[in-house]
N, C-alpha and C positions, 0 to 999 in steps of 0.2 A: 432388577427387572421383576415386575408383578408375575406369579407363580398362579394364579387365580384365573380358575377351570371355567370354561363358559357352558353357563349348566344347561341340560338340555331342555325342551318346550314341556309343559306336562301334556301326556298322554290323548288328554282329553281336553283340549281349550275352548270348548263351547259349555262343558261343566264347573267355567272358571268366573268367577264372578268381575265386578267392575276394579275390585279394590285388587286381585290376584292379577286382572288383566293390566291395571297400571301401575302397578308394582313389578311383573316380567318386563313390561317396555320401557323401565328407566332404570334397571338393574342393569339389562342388557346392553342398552345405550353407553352406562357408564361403562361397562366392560369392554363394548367397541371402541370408546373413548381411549383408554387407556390402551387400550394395543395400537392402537396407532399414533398414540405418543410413543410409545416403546418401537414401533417403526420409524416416529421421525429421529430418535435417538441412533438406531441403527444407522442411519443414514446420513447422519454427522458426522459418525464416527466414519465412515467411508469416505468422506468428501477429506474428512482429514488425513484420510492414509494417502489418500489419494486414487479414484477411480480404474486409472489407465495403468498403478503398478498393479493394485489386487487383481483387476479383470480386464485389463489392455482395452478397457473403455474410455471413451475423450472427455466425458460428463458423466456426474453423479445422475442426474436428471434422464438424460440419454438410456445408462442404464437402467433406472427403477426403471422408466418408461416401456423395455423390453421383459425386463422381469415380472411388473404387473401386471403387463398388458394393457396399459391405459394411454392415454394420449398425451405426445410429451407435454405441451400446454401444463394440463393436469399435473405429470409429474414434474416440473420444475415449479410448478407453487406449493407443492409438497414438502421438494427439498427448500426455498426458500422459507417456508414457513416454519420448518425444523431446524431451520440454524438460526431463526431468528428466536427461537423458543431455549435452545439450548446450550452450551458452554461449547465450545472445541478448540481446534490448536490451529495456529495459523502454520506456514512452510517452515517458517524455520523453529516448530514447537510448542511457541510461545502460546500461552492462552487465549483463549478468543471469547472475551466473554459473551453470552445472550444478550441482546438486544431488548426484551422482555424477558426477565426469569421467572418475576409472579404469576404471569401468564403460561408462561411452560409448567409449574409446578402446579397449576390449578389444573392443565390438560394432562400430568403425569396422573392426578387423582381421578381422572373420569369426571370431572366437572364440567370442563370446556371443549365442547369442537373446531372442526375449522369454522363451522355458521356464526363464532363468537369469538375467534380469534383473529379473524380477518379483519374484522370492522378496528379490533382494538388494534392492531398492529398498523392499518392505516392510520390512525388515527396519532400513533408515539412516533411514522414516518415525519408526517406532518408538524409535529412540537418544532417551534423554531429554534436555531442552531446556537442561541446566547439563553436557552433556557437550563437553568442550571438542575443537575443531578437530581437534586429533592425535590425538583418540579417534575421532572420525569416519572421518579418513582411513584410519587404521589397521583399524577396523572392515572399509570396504571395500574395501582393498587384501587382505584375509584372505576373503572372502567373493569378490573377484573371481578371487583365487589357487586357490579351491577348484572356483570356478564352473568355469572350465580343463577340470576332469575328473570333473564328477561333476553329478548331476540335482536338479531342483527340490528334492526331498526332503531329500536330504542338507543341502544348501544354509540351506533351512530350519533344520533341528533345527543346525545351525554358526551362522544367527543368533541362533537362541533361548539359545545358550548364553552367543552374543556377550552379548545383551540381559541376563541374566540376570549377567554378569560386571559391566556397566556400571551396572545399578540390582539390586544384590545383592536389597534389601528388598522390593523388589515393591509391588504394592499394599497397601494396611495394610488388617489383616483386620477384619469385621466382628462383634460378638458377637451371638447370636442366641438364645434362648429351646430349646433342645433337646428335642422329647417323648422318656421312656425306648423305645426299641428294643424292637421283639417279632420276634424272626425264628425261622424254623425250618425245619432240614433234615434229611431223611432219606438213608439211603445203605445199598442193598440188593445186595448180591451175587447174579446170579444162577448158573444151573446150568453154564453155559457160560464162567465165568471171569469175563464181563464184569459191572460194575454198572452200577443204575439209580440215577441222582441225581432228585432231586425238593428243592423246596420252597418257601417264602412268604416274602418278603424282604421287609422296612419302604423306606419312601420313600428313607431316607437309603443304608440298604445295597442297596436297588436299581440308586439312582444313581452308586451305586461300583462295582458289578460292568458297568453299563451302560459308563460312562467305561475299565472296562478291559479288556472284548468291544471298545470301539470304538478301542482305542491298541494293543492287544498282539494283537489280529485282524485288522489289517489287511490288507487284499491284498497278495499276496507285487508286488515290484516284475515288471512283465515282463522276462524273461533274456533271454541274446543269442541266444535264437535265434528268438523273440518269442513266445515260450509264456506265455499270463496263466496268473493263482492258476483253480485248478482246482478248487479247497474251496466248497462252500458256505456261507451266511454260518454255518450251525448247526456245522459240521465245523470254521470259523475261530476257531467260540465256544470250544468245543473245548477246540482247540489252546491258544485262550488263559489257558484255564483250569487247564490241564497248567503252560504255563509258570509263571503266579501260585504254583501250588504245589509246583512244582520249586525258584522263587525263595526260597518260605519256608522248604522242607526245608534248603537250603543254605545260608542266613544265618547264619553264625557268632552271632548275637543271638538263636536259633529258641530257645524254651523246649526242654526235656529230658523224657523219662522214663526216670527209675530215674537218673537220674544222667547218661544217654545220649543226643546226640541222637537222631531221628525218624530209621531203617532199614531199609531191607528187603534180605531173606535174599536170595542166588538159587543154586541149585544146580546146577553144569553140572559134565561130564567135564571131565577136564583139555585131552583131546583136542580137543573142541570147544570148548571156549575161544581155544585156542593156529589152530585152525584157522578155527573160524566157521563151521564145518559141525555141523549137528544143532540139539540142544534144548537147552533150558535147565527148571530150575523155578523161580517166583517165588513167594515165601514159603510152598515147599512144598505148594504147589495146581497153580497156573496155570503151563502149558508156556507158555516164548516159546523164538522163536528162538535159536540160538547168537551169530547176529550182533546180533541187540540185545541180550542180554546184554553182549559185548563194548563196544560203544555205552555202555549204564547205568554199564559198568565207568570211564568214563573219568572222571567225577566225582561220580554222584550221590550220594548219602550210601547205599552200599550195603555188607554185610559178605560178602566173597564166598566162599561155602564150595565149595573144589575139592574134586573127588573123583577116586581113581584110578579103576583099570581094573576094581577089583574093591569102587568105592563107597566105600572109606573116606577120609576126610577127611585130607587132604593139609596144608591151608593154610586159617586161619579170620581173615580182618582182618588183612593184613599192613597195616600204618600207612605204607609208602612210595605206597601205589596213588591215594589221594583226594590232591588239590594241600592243602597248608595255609593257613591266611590272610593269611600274608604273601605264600608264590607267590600264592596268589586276588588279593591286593592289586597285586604288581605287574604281573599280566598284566592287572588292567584298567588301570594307566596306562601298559603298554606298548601293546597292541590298542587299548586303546579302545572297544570293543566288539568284535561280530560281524568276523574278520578276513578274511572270506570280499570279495572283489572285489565291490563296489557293494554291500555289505548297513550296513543304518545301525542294526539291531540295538545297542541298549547294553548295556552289560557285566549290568548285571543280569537282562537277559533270555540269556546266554549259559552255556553248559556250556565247561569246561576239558577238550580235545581232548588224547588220547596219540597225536603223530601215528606214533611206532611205539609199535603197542598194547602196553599191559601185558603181557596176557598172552604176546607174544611176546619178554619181558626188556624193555620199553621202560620210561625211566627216568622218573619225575615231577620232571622237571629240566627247567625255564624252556627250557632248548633244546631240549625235545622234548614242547612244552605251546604251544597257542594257545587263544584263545578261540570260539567257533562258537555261532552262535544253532540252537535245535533242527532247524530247518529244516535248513538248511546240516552241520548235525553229520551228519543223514540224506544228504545228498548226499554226502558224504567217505565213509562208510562203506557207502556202496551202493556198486552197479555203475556208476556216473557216468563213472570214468576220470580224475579230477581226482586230482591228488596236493600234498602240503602238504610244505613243505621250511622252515627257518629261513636264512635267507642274512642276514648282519650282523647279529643280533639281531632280526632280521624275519621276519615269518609273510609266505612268498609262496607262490605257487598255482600249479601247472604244469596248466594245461589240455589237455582230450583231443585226441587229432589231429584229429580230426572237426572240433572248432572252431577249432582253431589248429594247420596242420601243423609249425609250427616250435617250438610249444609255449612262446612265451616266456611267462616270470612275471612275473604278476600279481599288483598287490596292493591295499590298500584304501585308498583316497587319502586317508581321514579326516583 
């Protein structure tokens, strides 16, 4: 059992600085950490004596629950969670080995909580029942390696992949009788630029756009500085609906017209391309920014007609500017998705970043290309202060002073 004193707060923590102030909050943590390994250990050990002889209780559970004062709910995923983390003895002695040991010994150190042990322990529930031993361990020794530096969520979607690597076939699908589809939508441009979408979806394509409002609109994770998603769930819908259709324009598999894929124009000065000061036109209607322009410019499927100082057209589709499908291909099995620090974005929700823009001679060359989910591509290209560097063939992140006065890079532990 850890012997190690939980020290107390200094005196004065408004004369403590940023690096004193995060350095007590993960000293601490770790120490909270470890004491309630050291309670799920005590509480093994009771389940093995036996609740009802030490304290003529019916349940391990039952009792913490009175002894903590917490609700049993709570305390039987406690006790579950501690004998799935720990060794014990079954009725008649015999050993009981942990279910996860890597995982108990990494929450014996103060490394892992329950926020990190639940996703993994769902996730080795889940390993099918003909997966052999080194597949287990291996499973969790990957999943506790990630756990290390990254949150519930990640954790998750690295087991699902895990899962999904272990039983390729999945469930065997069911056939089912399909009524023909009646759906319809309209799409009205109004005066002001923007349109109004409308329309009547069938059951089946309801519950598809429903299923991808609810995976591709998620709330953004909270950032380090603990700002939640600020969107409403209608703005999230949105968003997500941009992405869906940004995915299709960009699929090298996307049907054609006239031979071409799916384009749009946009017309900006040269000056304000190169600068990101001023306006842009998109397909010759609609003003946007200079600096979203520069943004669209970095992959979407756009033909960008430069104009000099006196409007004529400079440059129409230079074919260096959009990445190709083999750069597309290897930047998702380089990133892996979103390369932004904690983002778990997948490569197909992501845009291909010039992190020195085009327009300023920047090259479409793997060493000057990452990948960025929409979100995150708007923080790089705004006033944020974050800057993107390639160091070893790696997308890393140099943060603002604000957050980090020493600015070390960061990168996405995926």
């Amino acid at each position: 059992m850890s012997s190690q004193r939980i020290l107390e707060p200094p005196h004065e923590l408004r004369r403590a600085g940023a690096r004193e102030l995060a350095h007590g909050v993960v000293e601490r943590l770790s120490v909270a950490r470890q004491a309630l390994a050291e309670v799920g250990q005590f509480l093994v050990e009771i389940e093995s004596r036996g609740p009802m002889e030490l304290f003529g209780h019916g349940s391990t559970a039952g009792w913490f629950a009175e002894t903590a004062r917490i609700s049993p709910k709570e305390a039987s995923a406690t006790v579950a969670r501690a004998l799935a983390l720990n060794e014990s003895r079954n009725l008649d002695g015999t050993p009981a080995p942990a279910s996860a040991p890597i995982a108990g010994a990494a929450a014996a150190e103060g490394d892992l909580g329950h926020q990190q042990l639940d996703p993994i322990l769902a996730v080795l529930k889940n390993i099918p029942a003909d997966a052999t031993d080194d597949d287990r361990a291996s499973a969790e020794q990957i999943l506790v390696t990630l756990a290390r530096h990254a949150g519930p969520q990640e954790i998750t979607n690295a087991g699902a992949d895990l899962l999904a690597h272990l039983d390729p076939d999945g469930n065997e699908p069911k056939d089912e009788d399909l009524t023909p589809p009646s759906r319809e939508v309209s799409l009205r441009k109004r005066d002001d630029g923007w349109w109004r979408l409308n329309g009547l979806l069938d059951p089946e394509f309801g519950a598809r756009a429903k299923a991808l409002f609810d995976t591709w609109g998620q709330r953004r994770p909270i950032d380090e500085d603990g700002n939640r998603d600020p969107r409403t769930p209608g703005e999230r819908h949105g968003d997500a609906l941009f992405d869906a259709i940004h995915y299709a324009m960009t699929n090298d598999k996307a049907p054609t017209l006239s031979g071409d894929q799916t384009t749009i124009v946009v017309t900006i000065p040269l000056e304000s391309l190169t600068s990101g000061l001023g306006a842009a036109c998109i397909d010759e209607v609609t003003q946007i920014t200079a600096r979203h322009a520069r943004m669209l410019a970095c992959d979407a499927k756009i033909i960008p007609a430069v104009l000099g100082t006196d409007s004529e057209p400079l440059d129409i589709g230079r074919a260096t500017r959009t990445v190709t499908p083999a750069q597309r291909r290897a930047l998702n099995l380089r990133d892996r998705g979103c390369a932004f620090p904690g983002c778990h974005r997948k490569p197909k929700h992501c845009e291909a970043h010039h992190i020195l823009p085009w327009g300023q001679l920047g090259d479409t060359d793997l060493n000057n290309l990452c990948l960025l989910c929409r979100y995150h591509h708007l923080i790089i290209h705004g006033q944020s202060g974050w800057k993107v560097q390639i160091t070893n063939n790696r997308p890393e992140f140099i943060p603002p002073q604000y957050l980090d006065p020493l600015q070390t890079p960061r990168h996405n532990h995926r």
